[in-house]
C-alpha positions as a printed Julia matrix, in Angstrom:
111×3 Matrix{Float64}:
 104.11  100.0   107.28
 102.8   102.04  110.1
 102.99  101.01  113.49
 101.03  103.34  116.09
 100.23  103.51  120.38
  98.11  105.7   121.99
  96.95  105.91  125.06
  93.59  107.7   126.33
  91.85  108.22  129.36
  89.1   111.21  130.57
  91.54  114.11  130.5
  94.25  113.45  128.16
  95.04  111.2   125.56
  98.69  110.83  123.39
  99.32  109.06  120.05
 102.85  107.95  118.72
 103.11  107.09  115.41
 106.25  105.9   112.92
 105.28  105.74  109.49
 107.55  103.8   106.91
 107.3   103.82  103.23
 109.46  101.98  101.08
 111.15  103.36   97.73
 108.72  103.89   95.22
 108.64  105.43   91.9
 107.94  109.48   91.95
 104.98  109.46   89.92
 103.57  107.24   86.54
 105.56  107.86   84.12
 108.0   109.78   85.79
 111.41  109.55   83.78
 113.91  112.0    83.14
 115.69  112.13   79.18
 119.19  112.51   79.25
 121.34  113.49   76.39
 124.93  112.07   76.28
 127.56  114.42   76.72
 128.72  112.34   73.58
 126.42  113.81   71.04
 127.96  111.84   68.01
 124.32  109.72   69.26
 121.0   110.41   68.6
 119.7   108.04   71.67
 118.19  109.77   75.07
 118.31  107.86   78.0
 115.14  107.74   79.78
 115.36  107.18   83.62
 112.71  106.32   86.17
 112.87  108.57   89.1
 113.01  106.6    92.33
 112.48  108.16   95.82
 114.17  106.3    98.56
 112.87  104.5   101.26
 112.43  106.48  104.82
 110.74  106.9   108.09
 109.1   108.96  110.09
 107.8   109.78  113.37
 104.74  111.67  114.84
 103.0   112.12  117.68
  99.77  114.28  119.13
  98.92  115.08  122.89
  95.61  116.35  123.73
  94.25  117.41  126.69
  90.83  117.97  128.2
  90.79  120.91  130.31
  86.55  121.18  130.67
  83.32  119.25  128.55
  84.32  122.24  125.86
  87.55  123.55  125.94
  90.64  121.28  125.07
  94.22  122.07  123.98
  96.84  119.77  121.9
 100.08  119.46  120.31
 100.64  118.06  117.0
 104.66  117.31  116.01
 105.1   115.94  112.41
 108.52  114.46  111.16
 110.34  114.89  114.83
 113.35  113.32  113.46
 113.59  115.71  110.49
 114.09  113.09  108.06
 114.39  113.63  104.59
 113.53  112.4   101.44
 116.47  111.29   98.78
 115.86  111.0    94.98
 117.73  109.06   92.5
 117.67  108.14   88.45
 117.06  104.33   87.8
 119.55  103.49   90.39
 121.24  104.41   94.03
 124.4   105.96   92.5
 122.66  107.87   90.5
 121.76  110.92   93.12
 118.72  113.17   91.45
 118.1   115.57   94.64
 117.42  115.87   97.87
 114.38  117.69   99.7
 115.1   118.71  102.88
 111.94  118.17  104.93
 111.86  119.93  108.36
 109.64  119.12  112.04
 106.07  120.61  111.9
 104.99  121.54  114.91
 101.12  122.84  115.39
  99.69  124.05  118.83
  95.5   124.83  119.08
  92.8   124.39  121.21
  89.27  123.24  120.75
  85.99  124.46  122.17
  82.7   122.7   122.14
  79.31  124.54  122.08
């Protein structure tokens, strides 16, 4: 689910964004085969690698300076949130990827 406002005009225009996505499987056929510690068994364990649910927001600010020149600022994940990985199921804690802010500054000419 992504829910976005902007606003725009001449000059300058601004975009917010949050952008949800729900836990979802890592990748097709993404398990992990664990051995018990036990090894009187022959049986692996195979365990689907599930990457929890999270949210995010964004936003971009541009503004027109001239017909060709514009600058803008870009800010990607501005709550630093980060993205939690488990086997199968929630107590199960595979890893964690800490995912900082991007932040990109430019400007834009027109010929």
């Amino acid at each position: 689910m992504n829910i976005v406002g902007f606003y725009e005009a001449s000059t300058l225009s601004f975009r917010l964004a949050y952008l949800w996505r729900s836990e979802y499987i890592a990748a097709r056929g993404s398990f992990v085969s664990v051995t018990p510690l036990d090894r009187s068994t022959n049986s692996d364990h195979q365990f689907a690698r599930i990457v929890d649910a999270t949210g995010r927001w964004d936003a971009r600010i541009n503004l027109n300076i001239n017909k060709c020149t514009s600058v803008f600022a870009e800010f990607v994940n501005i709550t630093k949130e980060n993205k939690t990985t488990y086997l199968e199921f929630e107590n199960n804690f595979a890893g964690a990827l800490d995912v900082e802010s991007r932040w990109l500054l430019g400007t834009k000419w027109t010929f």
